[in-house]
C-alpha positions in Angstrom: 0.0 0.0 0.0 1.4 3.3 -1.0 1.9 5.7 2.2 0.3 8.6 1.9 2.8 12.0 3.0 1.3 15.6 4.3 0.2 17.9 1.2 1.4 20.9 2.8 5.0 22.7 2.7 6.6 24.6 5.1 10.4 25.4 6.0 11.5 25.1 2.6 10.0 26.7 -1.0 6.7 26.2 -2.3 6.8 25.9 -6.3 5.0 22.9 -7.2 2.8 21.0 -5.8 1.8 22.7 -2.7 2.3 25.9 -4.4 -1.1 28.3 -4.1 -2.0 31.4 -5.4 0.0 34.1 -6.7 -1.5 33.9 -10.5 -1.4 37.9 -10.8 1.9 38.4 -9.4 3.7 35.2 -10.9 1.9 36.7 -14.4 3.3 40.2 -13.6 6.6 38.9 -12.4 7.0 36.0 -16.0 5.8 39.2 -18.0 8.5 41.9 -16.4 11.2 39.6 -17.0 11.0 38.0 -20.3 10.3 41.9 -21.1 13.4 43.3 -19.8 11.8 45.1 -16.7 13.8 44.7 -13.6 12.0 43.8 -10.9 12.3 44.5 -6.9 10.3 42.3 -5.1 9.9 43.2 -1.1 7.2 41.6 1.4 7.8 40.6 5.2 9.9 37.5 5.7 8.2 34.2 5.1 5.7 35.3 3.1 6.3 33.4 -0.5 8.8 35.5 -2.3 11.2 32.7 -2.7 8.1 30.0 -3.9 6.9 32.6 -6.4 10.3 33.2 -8.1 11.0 29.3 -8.3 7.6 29.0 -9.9 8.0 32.1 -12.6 11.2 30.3 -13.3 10.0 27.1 -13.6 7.6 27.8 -16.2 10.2 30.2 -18.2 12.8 27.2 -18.5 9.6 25.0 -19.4 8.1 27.7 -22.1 10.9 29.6 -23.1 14.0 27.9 -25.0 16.2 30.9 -25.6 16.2 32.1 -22.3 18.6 31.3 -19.4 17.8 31.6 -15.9 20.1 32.0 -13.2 19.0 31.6 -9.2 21.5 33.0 -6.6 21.0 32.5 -2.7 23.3 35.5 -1.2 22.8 34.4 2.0 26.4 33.0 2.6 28.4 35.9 0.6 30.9 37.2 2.9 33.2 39.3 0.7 33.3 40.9 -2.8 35.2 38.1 -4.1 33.0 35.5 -3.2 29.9 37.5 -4.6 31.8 37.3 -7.6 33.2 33.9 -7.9 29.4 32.6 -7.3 27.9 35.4 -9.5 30.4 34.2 -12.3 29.9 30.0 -11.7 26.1 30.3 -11.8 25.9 32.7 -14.6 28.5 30.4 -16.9 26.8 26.7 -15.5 23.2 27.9 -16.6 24.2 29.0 -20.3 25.3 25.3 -21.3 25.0 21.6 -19.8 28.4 20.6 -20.9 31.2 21.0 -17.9 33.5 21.1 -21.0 31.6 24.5 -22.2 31.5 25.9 -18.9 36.1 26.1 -18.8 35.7 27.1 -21.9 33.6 29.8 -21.5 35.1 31.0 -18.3 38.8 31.5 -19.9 37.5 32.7 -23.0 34.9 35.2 -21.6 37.1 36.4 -18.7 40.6 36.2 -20.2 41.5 39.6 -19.1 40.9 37.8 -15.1 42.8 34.5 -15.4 40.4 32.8 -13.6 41.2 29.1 -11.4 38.6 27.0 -12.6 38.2 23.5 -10.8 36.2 20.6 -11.7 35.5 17.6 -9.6 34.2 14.4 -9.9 30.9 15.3 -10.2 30.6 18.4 -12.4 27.3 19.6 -11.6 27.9 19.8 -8.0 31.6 20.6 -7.9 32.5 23.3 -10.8 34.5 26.3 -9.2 35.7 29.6 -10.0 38.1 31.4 -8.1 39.5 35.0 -8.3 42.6 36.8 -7.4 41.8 39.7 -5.1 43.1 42.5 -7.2 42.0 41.2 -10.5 38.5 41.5 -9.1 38.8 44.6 -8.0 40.3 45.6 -11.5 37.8 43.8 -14.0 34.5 44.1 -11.4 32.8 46.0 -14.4 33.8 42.8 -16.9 32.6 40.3 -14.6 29.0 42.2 -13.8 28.6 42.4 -17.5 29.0 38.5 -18.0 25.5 37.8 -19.2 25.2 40.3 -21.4 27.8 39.2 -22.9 27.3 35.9 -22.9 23.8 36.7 -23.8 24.8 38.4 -26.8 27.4 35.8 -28.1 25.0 32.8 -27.7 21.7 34.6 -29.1 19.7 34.0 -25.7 18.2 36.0 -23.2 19.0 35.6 -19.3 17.0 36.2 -16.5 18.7 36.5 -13.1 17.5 36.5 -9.9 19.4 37.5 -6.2 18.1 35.9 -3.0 18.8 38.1 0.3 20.2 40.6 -2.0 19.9 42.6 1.3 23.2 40.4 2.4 25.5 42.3 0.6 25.1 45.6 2.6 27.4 44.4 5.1 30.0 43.8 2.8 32.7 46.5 3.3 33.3 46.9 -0.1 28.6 47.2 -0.3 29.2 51.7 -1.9 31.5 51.2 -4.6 29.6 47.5 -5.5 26.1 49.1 -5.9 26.9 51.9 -7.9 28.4 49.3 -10.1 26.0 47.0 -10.3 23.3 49.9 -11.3 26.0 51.6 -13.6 26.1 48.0 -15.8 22.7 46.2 -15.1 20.8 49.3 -16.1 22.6 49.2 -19.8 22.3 45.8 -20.4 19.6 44.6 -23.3 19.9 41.1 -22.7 19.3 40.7 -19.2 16.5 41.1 -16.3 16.9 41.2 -12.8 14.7 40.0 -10.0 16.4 41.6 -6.6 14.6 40.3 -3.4 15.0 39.2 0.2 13.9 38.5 3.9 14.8 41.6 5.3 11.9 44.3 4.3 13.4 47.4 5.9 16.7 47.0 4.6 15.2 46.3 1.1 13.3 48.9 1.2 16.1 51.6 2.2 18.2 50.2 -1.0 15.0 50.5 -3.2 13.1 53.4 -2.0 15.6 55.8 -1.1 16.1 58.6 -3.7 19.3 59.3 -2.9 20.3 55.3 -3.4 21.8 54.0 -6.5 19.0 51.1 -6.8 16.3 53.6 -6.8 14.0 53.1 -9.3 16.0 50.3 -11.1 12.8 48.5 -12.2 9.4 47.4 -11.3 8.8 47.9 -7.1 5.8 44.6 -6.5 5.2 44.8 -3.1 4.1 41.0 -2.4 0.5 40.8 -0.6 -0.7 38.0 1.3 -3.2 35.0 -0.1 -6.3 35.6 0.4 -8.4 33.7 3.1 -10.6 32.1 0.3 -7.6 31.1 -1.9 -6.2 29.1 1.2 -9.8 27.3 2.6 -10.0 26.1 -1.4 -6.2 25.2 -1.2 -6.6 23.2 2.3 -10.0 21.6 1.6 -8.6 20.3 -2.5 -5.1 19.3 -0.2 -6.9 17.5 2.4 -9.4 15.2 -1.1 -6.4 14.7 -2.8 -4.7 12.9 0.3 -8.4 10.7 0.9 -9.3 13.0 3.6 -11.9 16.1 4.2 -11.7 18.6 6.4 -15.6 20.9 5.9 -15.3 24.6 5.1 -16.1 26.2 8.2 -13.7 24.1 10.0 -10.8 25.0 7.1 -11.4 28.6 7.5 -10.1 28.5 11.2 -6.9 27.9 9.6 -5.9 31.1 7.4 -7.6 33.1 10.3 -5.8 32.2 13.0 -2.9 32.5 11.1 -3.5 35.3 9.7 -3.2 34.6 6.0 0.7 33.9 6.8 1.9 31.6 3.9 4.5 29.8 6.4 2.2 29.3 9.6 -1.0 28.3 7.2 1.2 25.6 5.7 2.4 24.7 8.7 -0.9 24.6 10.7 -2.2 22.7 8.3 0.1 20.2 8.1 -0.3 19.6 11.9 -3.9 19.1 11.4 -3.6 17.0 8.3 -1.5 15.0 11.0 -3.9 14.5 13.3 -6.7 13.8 11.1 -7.9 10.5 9.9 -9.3 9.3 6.1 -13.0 9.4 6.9 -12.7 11.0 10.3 -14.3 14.4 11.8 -12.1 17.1 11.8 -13.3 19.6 14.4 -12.3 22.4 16.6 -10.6 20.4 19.0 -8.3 19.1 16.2 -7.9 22.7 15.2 -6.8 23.6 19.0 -4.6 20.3 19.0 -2.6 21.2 16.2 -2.5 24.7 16.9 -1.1 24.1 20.3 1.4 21.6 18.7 2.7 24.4 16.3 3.2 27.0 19.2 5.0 24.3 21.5 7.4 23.8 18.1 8.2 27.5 17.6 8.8 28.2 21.0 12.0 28.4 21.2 12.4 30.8 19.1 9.8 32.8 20.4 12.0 32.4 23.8 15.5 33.7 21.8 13.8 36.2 20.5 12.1 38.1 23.9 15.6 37.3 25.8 17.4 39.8 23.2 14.9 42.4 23.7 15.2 45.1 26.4 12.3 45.9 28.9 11.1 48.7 27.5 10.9 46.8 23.9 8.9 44.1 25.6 6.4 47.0 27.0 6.5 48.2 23.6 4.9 44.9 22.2 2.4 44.7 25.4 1.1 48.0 23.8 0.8 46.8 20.2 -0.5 43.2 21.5 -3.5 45.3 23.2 -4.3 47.7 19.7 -2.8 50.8 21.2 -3.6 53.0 18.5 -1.4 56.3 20.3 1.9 54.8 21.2 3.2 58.3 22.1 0.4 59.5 24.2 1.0 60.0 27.6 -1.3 57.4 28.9 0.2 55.0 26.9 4.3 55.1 27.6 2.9 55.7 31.3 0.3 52.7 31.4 3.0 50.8 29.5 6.8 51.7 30.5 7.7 52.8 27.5 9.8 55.6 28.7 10.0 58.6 26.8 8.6 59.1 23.2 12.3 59.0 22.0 12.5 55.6 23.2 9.3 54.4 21.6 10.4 55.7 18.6 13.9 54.1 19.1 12.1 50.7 19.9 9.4 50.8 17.5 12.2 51.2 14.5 14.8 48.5 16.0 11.3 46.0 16.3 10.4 46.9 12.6 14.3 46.4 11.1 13.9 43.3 13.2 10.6 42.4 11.1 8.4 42.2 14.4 5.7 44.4 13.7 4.2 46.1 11.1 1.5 49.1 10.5 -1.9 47.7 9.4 -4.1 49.3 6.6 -5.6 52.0 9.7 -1.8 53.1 10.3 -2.1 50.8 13.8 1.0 48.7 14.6 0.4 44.6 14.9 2.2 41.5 14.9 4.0 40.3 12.1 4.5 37.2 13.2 0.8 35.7 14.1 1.7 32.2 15.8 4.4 34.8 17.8 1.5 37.6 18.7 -0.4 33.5 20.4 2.5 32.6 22.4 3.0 36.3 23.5 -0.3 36.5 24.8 -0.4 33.8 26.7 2.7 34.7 28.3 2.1 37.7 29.6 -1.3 38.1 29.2 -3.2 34.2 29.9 -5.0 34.6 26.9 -6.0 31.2 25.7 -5.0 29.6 22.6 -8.8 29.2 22.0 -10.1 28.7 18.6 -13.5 29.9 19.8 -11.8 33.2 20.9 -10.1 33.7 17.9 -13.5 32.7 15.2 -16.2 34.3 17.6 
């Protein structure tokens, strides 16, 4: 008998199967790219950014032969040199399948560089480019202009995207690199770039800042969430396609108490998928024992994350937890701690950066993180992880 596995993803990207959604944006993002329109895509952390870029790109390799698309995680850049070496080895492996093509296009596209080029055992997994310090520094224009180049010679288009583009801010050599980058990327022809990340306020401080070299560089999509009937139709065609059923006004639970949150919606309902049975009743009791699973999971990190706050940021969060709509009002920083409305200030930027909070539609500040506002609550508040206080 075949075993039967959980329909629902979370923890790593979303592009196939249990991939919802996104139609506009993934038709907005396929249509800016293969159209040359750079495009800056910036949402809070965990919300799908990664799972819609695999998809566009999934379908562009599928439907479009003569383009080339390139992925790059940023994540563990640490230097210039590195940004380069793994900038140049991605950018060379995607424009042919032969290991053989790859040398040869390394030495004969960056002969100026005299790159080391190593290939192990297993090509595919082990191909390396390495750079001399200085000759980076030297040919950094040559090496950013790679795909056009490459583009150009070959007759192809290429599409690149940069994961945690964010990352390279803390290089020390960040000033001179971004006015590079722009400088090329915006003259290129051949070439579209998809720039995106987990860390919304520093994104948006490269992106939106007039007196930044990235402003304006392409298409700004600011990534919403899935909307609560997308997810019940996604849960309740999941839960059929595995032999079970879980009834609408049970599923809706779900993206509510989650708040819509790609990551905790998957994840809640993978817990619930759990402790479901083919044939069996799902009800609110289920709901409440796989929510209170999910909580007990992320704890610790909940835990880490409240032992690197001070007091007063703490008091900050009591505020926001309660819908305190005037965080600088007397009342408020007196009823609360906060201090004075220099500190709240202070706080309230250093728990933004840190992707804690966020200002709602009405301007009022709230949770980012939904399963984190649950746990918070009960901690310092007792409010119960109640579905029927969360659905009444």
């Amino acid at each position: 008998m075949q075993e039967i596995y959980s329909p629902f993803i979370f923890g790593n990207t979303v592009s196939t199967e249990g991939y919802t959604n996104r139609e506009d944006e993934a038709f907005r993002l396929k249509q800016n790219l293969l159209g040359g329109i750079n495009t800056i895509l910036i949402s809070p952390r965990r919300w799908g950014k990664s799972s819609l870029v695999e998809r566009v790109l999934i379908d562009i390799n599928k439907s479009n032969k003569k383009c080339r698309t390139v992925l790059l995680d940023l994540f563990t850049v640490n230097n210039e040199v590195e940004f380069f070496e793994l900038f140049t080895r991605e950018v060379i492996k995607a424009t042919s399948t032969k290991w053989e093509d790859w040398v040869r296009d390394t030495k004969s596209f960056l002969s100026h560089l005299v790159p080391t080029v190593h290939v192990g055992m297993n090509p595919h997994l082990d191909f390396t480019v390495k750079y001399e310090h200085e000759k980076v520094r030297e040919f950094a224009d040559e090496i950013l202009n790679l795909p056009e180049r490459i583009a150009k010679e070959k007759g192809i288009r290429m599409i690149i995207c940069l994961d945690e583009f964010q990352n390279l801010t803390d290089l020390v050599e960040y000033e001179p690199l971004e006015k590079k980058m722009r400088a090329i990327w915006q003259r290129q022809k051949l070439v579209s770039y998809c720039l995106f990340g987990s860390k919304r306020h520093m994104l948006e401080a490269i992106f939106n800042n007039p007196s930044k070299p990235f402003y304006r560089f392409g298409d700004l999509m600011l990534l919403p969430k899935i909307s609560e009937e997308s997810w019940v139709k996604f849960i309740q065609s999941s839960f059929r396609k595995t032999g079970k059923s879980i009834a609408k006004d049970i599923a809706v639970s779900i993206p509510r108490l989650m708040k819509n949150h790609s990551w905790y919606v998957q994840q809640l309902s993978h817990y619930v998928w759990n402790h479901s049975r083919a044939g069996g009743a799902i009800d609110k009791q289920v709901i409440q024992n796989a929510l209170s699973e999910l909580i007990f999971a992320n704890q610790p990190l909940y835990q880490r994350e409240i032992e690197g706050m001070s007091t007063t940021q703490i008091n900050l969060l009591k505020a926001i937890y309660q819908r305190e709509k005037q965080l600088t009002a007397s009342a408020v920083m007196k009823n609360y701690a906060l201090g004075t409305p220099r500190n709240v200030s202070k706080n309230r930027s250093i728990l933004e950066g840190r992707d804690m909070i966020i200002k709602d539609e009405t301007g009022i500040y709230e949770f980012l993180d939904p399963a984190f506002e649950l746990w918070f609550g009960k901690q310092y508040f007792q409010t119960p992880w109640s579905t029927v206080y969360f659905l009444d």
